[in-house]
N, CA and C atoms as an extended XYZ file, in Angstrom:
237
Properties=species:S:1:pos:R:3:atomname:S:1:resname:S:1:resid:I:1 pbc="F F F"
N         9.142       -7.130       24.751 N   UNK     1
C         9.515       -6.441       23.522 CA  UNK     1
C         8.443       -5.393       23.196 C   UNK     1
N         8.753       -4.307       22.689 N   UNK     2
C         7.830       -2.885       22.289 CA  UNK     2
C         7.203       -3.921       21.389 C   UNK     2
N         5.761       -3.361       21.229 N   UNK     3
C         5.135       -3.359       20.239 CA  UNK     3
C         5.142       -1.911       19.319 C   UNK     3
N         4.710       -1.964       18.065 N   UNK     4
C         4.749       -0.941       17.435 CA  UNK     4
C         2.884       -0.281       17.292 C   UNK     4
N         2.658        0.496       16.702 N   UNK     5
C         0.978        0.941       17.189 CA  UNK     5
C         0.515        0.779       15.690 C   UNK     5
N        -0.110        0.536       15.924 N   UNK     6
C        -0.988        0.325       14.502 CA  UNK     6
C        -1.752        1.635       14.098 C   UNK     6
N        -1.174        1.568       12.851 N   UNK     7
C        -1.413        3.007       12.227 CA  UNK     7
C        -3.009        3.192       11.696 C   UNK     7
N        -2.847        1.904       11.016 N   UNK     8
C        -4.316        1.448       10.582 CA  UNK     8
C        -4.134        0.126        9.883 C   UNK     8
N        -5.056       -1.189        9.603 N   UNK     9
C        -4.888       -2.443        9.495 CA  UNK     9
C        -5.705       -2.118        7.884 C   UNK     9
N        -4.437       -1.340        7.119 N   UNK    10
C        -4.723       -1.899        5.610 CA  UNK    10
C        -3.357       -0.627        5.191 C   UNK    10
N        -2.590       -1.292        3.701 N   UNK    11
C        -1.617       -0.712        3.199 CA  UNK    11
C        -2.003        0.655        2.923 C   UNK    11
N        -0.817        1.355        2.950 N   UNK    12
C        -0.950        3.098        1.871 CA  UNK    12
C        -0.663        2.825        0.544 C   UNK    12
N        -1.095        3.273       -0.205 N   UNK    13
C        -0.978        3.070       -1.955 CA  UNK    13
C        -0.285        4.607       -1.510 C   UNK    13
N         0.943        4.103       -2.175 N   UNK    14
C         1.748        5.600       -2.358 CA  UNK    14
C         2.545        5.563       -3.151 C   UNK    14
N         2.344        6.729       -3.999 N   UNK    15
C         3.471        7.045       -5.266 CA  UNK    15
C         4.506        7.415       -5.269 C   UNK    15
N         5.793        6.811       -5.103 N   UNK    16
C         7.033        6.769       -5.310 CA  UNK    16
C         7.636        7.298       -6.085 C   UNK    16
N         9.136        8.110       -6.106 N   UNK    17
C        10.034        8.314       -7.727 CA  UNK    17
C        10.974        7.925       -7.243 C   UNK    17
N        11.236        7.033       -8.853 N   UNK    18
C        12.650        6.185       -9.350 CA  UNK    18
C        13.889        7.191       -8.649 C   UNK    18
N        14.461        6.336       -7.950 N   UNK    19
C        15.829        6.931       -7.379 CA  UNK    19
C        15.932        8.172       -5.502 C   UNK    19
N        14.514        8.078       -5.338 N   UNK    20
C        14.281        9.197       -4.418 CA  UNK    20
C        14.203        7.873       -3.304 C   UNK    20
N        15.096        8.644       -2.063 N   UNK    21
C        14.757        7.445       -0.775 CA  UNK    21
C        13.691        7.832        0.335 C   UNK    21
N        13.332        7.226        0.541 N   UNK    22
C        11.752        7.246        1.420 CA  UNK    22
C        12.155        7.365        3.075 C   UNK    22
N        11.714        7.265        4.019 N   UNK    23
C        11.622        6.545        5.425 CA  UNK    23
C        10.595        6.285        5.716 C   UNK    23
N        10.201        4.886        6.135 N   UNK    24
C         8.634        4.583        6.216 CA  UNK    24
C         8.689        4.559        7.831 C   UNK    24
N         7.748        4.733        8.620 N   UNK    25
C         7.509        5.024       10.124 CA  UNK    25
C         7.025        3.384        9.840 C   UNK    25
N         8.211        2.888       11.604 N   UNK    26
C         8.150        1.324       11.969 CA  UNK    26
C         7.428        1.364       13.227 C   UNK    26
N         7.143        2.523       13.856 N   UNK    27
C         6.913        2.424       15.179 CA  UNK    27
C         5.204        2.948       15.452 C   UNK    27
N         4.500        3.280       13.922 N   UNK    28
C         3.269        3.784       13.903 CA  UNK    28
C         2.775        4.673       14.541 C   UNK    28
N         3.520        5.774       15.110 N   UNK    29
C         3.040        7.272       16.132 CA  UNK    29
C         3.299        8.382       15.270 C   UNK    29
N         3.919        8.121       13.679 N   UNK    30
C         4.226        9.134       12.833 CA  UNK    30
C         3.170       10.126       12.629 C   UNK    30
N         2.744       11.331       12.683 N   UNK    31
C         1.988       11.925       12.235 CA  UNK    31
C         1.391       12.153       10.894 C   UNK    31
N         2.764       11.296        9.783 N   UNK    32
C         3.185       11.792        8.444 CA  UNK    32
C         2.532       10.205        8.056 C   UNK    32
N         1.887        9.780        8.478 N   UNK    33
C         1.702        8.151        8.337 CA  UNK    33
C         1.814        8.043        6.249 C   UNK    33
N         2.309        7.143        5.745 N   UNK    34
C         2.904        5.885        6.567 CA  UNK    34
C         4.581        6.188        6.926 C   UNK    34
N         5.098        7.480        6.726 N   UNK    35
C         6.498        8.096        6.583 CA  UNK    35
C         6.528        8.598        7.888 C   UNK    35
N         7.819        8.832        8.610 N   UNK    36
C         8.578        8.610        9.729 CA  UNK    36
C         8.761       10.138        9.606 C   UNK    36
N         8.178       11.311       10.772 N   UNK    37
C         7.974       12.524       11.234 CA  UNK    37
C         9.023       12.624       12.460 C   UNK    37
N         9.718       11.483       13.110 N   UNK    38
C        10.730       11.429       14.089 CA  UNK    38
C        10.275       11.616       15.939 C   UNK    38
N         8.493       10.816       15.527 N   UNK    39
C         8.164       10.336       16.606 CA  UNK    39
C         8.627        9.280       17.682 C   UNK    39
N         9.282        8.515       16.628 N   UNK    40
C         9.823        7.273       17.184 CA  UNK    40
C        10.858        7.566       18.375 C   UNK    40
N        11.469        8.793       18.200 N   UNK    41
C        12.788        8.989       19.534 CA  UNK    41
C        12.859        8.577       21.075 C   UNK    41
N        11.568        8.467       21.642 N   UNK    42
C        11.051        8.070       22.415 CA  UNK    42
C        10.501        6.071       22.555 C   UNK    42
N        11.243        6.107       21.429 N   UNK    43
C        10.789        4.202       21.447 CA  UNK    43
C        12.309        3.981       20.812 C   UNK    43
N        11.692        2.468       20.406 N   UNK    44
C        13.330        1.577       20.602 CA  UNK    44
C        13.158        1.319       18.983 C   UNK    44
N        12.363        1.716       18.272 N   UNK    45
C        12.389        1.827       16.834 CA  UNK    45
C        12.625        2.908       16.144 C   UNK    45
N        13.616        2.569       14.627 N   UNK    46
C        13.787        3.413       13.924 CA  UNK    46
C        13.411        3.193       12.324 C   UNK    46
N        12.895        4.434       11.529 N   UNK    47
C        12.527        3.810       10.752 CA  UNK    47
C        13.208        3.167        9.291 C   UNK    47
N        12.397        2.825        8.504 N   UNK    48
C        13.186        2.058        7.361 CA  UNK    48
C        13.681        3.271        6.704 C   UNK    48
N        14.636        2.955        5.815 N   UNK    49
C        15.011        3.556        4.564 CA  UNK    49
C        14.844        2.572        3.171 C   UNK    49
N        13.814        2.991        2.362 N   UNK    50
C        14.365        2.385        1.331 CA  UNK    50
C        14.430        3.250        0.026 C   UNK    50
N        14.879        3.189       -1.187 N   UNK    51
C        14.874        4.090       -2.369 CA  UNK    51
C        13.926        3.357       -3.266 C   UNK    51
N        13.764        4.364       -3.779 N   UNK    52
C        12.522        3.494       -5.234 CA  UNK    52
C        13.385        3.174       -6.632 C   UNK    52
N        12.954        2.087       -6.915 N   UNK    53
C        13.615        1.216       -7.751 CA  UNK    53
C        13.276        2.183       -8.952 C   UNK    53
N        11.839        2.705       -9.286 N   UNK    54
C        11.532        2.957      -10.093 CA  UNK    54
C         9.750        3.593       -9.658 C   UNK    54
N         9.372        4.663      -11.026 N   UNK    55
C         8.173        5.307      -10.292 CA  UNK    55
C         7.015        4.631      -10.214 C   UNK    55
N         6.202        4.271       -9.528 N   UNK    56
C         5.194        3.329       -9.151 CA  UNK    56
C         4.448        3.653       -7.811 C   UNK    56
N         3.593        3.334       -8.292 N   UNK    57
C         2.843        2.674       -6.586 CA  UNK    57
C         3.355        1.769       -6.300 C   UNK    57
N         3.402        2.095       -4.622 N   UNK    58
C         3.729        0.988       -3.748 CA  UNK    58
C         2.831        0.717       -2.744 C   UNK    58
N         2.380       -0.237       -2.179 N   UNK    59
C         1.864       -0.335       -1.127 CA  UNK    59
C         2.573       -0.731        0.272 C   UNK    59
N         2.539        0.518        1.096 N   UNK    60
C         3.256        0.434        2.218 CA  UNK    60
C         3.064       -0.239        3.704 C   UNK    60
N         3.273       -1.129        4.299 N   UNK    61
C         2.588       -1.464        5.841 CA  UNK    61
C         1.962       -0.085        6.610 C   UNK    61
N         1.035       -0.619        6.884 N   UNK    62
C         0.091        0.694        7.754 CA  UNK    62
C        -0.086       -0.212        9.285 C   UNK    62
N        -0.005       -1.473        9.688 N   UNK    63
C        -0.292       -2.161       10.875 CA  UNK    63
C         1.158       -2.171       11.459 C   UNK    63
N         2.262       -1.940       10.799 N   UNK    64
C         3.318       -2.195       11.197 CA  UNK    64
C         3.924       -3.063       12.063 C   UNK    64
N         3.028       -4.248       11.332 N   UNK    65
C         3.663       -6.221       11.647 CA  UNK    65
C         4.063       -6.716       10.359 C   UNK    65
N         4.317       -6.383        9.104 N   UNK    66
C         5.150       -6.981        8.107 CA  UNK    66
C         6.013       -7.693        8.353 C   UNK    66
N         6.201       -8.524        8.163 N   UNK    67
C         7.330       -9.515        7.923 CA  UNK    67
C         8.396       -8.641        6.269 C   UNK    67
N         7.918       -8.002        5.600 N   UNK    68
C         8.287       -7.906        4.635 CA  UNK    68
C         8.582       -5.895        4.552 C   UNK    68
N         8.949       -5.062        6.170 N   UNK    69
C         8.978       -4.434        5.820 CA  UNK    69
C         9.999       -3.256        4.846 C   UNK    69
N         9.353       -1.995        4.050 N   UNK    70
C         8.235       -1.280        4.587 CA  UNK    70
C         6.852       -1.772        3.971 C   UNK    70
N         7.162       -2.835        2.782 N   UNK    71
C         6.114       -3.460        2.294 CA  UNK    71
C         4.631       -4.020        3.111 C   UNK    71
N         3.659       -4.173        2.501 N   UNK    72
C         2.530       -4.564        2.711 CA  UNK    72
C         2.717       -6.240        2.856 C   UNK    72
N         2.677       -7.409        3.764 N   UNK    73
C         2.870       -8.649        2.860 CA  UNK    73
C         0.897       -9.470        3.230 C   UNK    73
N         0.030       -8.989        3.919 N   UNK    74
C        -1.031       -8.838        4.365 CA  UNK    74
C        -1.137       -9.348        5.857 C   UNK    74
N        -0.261       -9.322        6.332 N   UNK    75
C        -0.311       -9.447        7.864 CA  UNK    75
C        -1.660       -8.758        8.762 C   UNK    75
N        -2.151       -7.475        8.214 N   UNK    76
C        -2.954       -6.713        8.581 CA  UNK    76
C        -4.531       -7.501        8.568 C   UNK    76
N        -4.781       -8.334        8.111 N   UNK    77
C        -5.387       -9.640        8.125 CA  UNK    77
C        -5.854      -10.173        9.057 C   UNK    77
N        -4.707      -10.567        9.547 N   UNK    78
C        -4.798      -11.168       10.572 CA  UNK    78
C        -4.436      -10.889       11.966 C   UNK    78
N        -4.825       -9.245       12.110 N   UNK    79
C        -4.544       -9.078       13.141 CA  UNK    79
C        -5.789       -8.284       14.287 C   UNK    79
């Protein structure tokens, strides 16, 4: 199974707006880290979509081993 590349082993604090949809890079070769630049075409990953609930920080996976992605759940820890 691909592994994905580790972008870096700690979350992005990134500011979100209510109603706007994101793509977070699953495959970690994004240039746009932690958002999906459409490096991935060349791998067997694609990235997330999610919309923001509302405006906030979020903290995004940067190791891209979440169990919880595009979320942070601290996997980066332990790796």
């Amino acid at each position: 199974m691909e592994e994905p590349k580790i972008a870096q082993k700690m979350p992005y604090a990134v500011e979100v707006e209510e109603g706007k949809t994101y793509y977070w890079c699953a495959c970690g070769r994004s240039a746009s880290q932690p958002f999906c630049d459409g490096s991935h075409k060349e791998t067997s990953f694609t990235p997330v979509a999610f919309t923001a609930e509302k405006t906030e920080t979020v903290h995004l996976c940067g190791c891209k081993h979440t169990n919880t992605p595009p979320f942070c759940d601290g996997t980066h820890a332990k790796l």
